[in-house]
N, C-alpha and C positions, 0 to 999 in steps of 0.2 A: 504493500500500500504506500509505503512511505515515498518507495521507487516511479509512484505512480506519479505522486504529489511532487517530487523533483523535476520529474518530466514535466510534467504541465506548467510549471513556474518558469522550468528556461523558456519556455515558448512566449512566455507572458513576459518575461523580460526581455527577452528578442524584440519579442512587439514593442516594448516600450521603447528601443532604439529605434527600429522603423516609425512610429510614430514622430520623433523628437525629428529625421529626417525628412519623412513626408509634411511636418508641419511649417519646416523650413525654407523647405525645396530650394535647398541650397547646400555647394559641399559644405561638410563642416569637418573640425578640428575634432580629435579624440575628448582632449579633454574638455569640451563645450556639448558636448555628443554626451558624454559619459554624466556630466552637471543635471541636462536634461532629462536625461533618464532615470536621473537618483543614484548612480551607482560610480564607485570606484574607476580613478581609468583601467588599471589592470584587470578590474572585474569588465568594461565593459569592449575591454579589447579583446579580453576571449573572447568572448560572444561572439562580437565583431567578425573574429576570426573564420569560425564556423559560420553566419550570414556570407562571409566573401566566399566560403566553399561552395555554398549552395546558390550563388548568383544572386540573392537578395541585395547585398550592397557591394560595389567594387569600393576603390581605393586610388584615387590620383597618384602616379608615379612621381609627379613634379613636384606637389605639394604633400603628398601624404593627407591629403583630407579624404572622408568617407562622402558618398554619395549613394543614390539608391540605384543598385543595380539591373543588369538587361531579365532576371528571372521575375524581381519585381513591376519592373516595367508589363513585361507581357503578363502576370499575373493579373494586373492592372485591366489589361484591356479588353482579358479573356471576360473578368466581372463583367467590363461594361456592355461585352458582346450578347450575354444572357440576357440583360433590361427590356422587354419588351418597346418601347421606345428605340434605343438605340436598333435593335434588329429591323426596323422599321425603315429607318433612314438608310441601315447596310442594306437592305432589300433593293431600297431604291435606288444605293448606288450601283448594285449588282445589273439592275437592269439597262441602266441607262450603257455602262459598259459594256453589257451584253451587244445590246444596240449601234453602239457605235463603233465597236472594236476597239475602243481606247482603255487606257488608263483612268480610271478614279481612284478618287481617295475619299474617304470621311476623317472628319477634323472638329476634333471639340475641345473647350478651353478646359487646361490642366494647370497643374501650379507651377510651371515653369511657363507656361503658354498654349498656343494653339497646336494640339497634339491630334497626331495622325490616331485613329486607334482601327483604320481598314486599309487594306488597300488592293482594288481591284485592276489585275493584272489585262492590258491590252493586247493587242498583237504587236506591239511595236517593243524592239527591244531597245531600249532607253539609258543614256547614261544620266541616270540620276540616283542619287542617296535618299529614296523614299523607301521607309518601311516603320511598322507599328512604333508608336514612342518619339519618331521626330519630330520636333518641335520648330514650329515656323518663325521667324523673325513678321515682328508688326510690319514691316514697310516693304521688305524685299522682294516677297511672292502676291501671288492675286490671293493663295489662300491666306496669308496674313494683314493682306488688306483687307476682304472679308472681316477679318474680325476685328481691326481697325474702327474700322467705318459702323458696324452693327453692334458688336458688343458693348458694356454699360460700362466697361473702365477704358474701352479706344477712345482716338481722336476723331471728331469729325469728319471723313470721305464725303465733301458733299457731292462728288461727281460720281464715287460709288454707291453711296444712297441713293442720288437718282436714278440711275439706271437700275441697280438690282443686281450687280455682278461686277468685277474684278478683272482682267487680263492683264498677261505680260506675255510678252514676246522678245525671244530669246535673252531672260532673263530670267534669275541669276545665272543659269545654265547656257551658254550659245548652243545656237538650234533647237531650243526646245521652249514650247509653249504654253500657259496653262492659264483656263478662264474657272474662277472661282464663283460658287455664289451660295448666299445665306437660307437655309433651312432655321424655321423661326417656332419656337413653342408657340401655345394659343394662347398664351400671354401676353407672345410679341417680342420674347425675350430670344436670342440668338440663341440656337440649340446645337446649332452642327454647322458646316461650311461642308460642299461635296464641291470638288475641284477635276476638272477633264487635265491631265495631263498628255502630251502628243510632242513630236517632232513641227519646228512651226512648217514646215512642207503640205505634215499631214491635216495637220488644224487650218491652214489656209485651202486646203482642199476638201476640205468636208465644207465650210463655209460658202465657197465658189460654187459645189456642184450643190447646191441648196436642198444640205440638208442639214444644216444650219445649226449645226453641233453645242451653239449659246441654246438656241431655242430651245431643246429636247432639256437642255441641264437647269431652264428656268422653267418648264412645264414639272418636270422630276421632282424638281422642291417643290413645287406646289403641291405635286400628290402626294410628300414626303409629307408636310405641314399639316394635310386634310387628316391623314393616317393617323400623326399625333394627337390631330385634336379628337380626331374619334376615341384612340385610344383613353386619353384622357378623362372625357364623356361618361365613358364606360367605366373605367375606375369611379368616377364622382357617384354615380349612380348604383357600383358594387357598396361604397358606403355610404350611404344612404342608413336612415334609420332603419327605414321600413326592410331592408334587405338583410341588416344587423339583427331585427328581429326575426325575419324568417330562418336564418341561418343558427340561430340559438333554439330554434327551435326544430 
C-alpha cells in the first residue's frame, strides 16, 4: 500500500512541475522551477530528470533552462483533438483539403501563441517546418495575422477585419503561399484560424482557373462556425433543468 501511495505522489509532484511550466510558458531556471513547485532543487531535479526521459520536458543546451517538452506538447493536442468542438473544425479542415488537394492546418491560441494543433497533408511536397505545437509569430504569416486582427489580446488588422482572411505570398518561406482565415465561437470570440498552405504556383493557379481556393476556405469556416454553434445549442439545452431532471430520474 505504502508503494502505492509513493507512486501516486511522484506523479503528483511531476504534475506540480508541469504545472509551474505550463503556467509560465516560458523556459525556466531549476531553481525558480523547483521555488514553484514547493520543492528542493535537488528534489526537483530528479524528477526533472525522469520528465526529460519521458519527453514531458526537455532542457536548453545553451542555457540549461527547462521547458515543456515534444511528449507534452503532443499530449496537448491529442486532449484537444477529442473536444467535440475542436473535431468539428479538424472535420472541416479535412474537407476543404480533401477538396483542394492542398495543405491545411488548424490553429488555436496556446500560451506561447497561435498553435498548430492539425495538420492536413496536401499533394504538394512543401518545404516548410509545419507540424503539431508550432507556434506562429503575430505578424509574419497570414495564420498569425489571423489572430492578430481577431483575437481579444491582437492589434487591430483593419484590412484583415474587413475582408475576413489573411494572405502572404512567398513569405516567410520563398515560393510558398498561404491565405488564413478566422473560425469564430457563437460568441464571436476567435476559436481556430484554418490556413490553405501551397506553393505560390499552385495557389495562383487554383485562383486563375476559378476555383477560387479563398472562396471554399471562407464558405468552410462558415460551416465550421454553424457546426459550433449547433454544437453549443445542444450542450445548453443537455443542461437544461428540465433535462437535469429527466436524467436523475
Amino acid at each position: 500500500m505504502s508503494e502505492k501511495r509513493r507512486g501516486i505522489q511522484s506523479v503528483e509532484i511531476g504534475g506540480r512541475l508541469l504545472s509551474a511550466l505550463m503556467r509560465h510558458a516560458r523556459p525556466m531556471m531549476l531553481k525558480d522551477l523547483a521555488a514553484e513547485a514547493d520543492l528542493a532543487p535537488a528534489q526537483a531535479h530528479a524528477y526533472l530528470a525522469s520528465l526529460k526521459r519521458a519527453g514531458f520536458v526537455e532542457q536548453s543546451p545553451e542555457t540549461g533552462r527547462y521547458l515543456m517538452g515534444p511528449f507534452a506538447v503532443r499530449l496537448a493536442m491529442a486532449r484537444l483533438r477529442t473536444v467535440p468542438a475542436y473535431r468539428e473544425v479538424i472535420a472541416a479542415a479535412t474537407r476543404l483539403g480533401t477538396e483542394l488537394g492542398l495543405m491545411v492546418t488548424v490553429t488555436v491560441a496556446g500560451p506561447q501563441g497561435a498553435t498548430v494543433i492539425h495538420r492536413f497533408d496536401g499533394g504538394e511536397t512543401l518545404n516548410v517546418n509545419i507540424r503539431m505545437g508550432t507556434v506562429y509569430a503575430p505578424g509574419d504569416t497570414a495564420t498569425g495575422r489571423v489572430f492578430a486582427a481577431f483575437s481579444e489580446a491582437g492589434s487591430a488588422d483593419e484590412g484583415v477585419q474587413r475582408c475576413g482572411y489573411a494572405a502572404v505570398n512567398d513569405e516567410p518561406v520563398p515560393g510558398v503561399s498561404a491565405i488564413a482565415a478566422p473560425v469564430r465561437a457563437a460568441s464571436g470570440e476567435l476559436f481556430a484560424a484554418l490556413t490553405l498552405v501551397a506553393s505560390s504556383a499552385r495557389l495562383a493557379r487554383e485562383e486563375d482557373a476559378g476555383k477560387a481556393a479563398r472562396g471554399r476556405l471562407l464558405v468552410i469556416c462558415v460551416e465550421a462556425e454553424a457546426a459550433l454553434a449547433a454544437d453549443e445549442l445542444a450542450g445548453a439545452k443537455d443542461d437544461s433543468p428540465g433535462t437535469l431532471r429527466r436524467r436523475r430520474s
